[in-house]
Every structure is written in C-alpha cells, then in structure tokens.
C-alpha positions in Angstrom: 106.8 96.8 138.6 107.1 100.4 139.3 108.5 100.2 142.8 106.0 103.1 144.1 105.7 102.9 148.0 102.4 102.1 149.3 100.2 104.8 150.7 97.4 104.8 152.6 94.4 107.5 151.7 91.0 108.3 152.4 88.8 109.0 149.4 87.1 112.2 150.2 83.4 112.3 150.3 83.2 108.2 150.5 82.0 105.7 153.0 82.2 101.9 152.9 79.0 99.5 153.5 79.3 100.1 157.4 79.2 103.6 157.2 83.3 104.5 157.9 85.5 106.1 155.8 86.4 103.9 153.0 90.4 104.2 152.2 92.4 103.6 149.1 96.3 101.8 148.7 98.0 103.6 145.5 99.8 100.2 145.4 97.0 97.4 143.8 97.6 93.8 142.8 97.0 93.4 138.9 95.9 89.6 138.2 96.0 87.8 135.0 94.6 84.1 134.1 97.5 81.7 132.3 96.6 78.5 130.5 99.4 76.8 132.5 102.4 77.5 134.8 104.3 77.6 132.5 103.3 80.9 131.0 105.2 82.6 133.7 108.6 82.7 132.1 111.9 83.9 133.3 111.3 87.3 132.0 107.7 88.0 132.9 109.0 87.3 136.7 111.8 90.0 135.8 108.9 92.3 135.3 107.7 91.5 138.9 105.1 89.0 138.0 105.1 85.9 139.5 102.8 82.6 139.7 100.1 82.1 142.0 96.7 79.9 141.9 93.9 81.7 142.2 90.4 80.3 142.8 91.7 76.9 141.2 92.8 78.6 137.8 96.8 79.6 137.2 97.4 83.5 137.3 100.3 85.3 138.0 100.4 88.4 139.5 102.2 91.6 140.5 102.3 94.3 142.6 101.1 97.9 140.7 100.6 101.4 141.6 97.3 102.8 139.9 98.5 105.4 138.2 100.7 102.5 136.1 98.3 100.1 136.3 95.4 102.4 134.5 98.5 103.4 132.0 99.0 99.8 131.3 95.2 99.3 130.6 95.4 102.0 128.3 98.2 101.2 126.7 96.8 97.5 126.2 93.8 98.7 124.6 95.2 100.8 121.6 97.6 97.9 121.2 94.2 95.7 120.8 92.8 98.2 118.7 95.1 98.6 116.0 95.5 95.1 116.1 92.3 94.8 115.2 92.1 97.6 112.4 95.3 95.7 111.0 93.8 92.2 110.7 90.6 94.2 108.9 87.9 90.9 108.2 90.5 88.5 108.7 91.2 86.1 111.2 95.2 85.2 110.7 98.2 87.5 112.1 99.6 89.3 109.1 103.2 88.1 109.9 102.0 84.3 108.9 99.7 85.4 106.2 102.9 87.6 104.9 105.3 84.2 105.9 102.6 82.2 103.3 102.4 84.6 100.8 98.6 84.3 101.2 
C-alpha cells in the first residue's frame, strides 16, 4: 500500500453512459482470488491486503493508487516472463529439479 491520498478528477474529453462527465479516483481497489482464507497471511496483511469474500469466492484485497497498481502489473509480468523462459519446455521449478538432481 502506497498511502497516496485519493483524488477526485475528471477525464478530459469523456462522458459516462448518461451523458455526464465521467470521473476518475487515483486511489483503486486491486482484487485477487485465494484458494482459501488462509492464503492471507500475516505479512501479506502487512502489505495492506486483507481478506474479503467476493461474489462467493475468497479474495483479498487492497487499496492502490494507479500509477502503482499499473507498476505492479508490469512488474508481475516480466517476473512471469522470465519465469517462463527459465522453465524452457519443462513443467517443474528449477529449484526442485536442481533439489533432485534431475
């Protein structure tokens, strides 16, 4: 949680479905699915996450200025991608493949 106040804007040029002014928060809720409540541990609430059930399914959530939130996205992506380029064809993490000597 980056601790940004919330601010209020109007996006230039846009209207909502009525016709008004449509407006923009720089402060957004990011949302992410658990298996169980138990996924929100002690130090993922210390990173201002915290547990909620959303349409029946366990999330957690937190409160996110845009700026970080797009930032995070990013940052989750090239994790994902060199992930992927490290694991090549393979389907096992290299830590247990190096663990098994396999």
């Amino acid at each position: 949680m980056c601790g940004c106040p919330d601010q209020v804007s109007a996006a230039v040029g846009e209207l909502d479905k009525l016709g008004n002014q449509r407006i923009e928060h720089r402060v957004t809720i990011e949302l992410r699915y658990l298996k169980s409540q138990d996924e929100c541990t002690a130090a993922r609430r210390a990173h201002g996450w915290r547990y909620k059930l959303h349409q029946a399914r366990h999330a957690m959530e937190r409160f996110l200025c845009r700026p970080c939130l797009i930032a995070t996205q990013e940052m989750s992506k090239e994790f994902g991608s060199k992930r992927e380029k490290e694991l090549g064809k393979q389907n096992a993490d290299p830590y247990y493949l190096a663990l098994c000597g396999e």
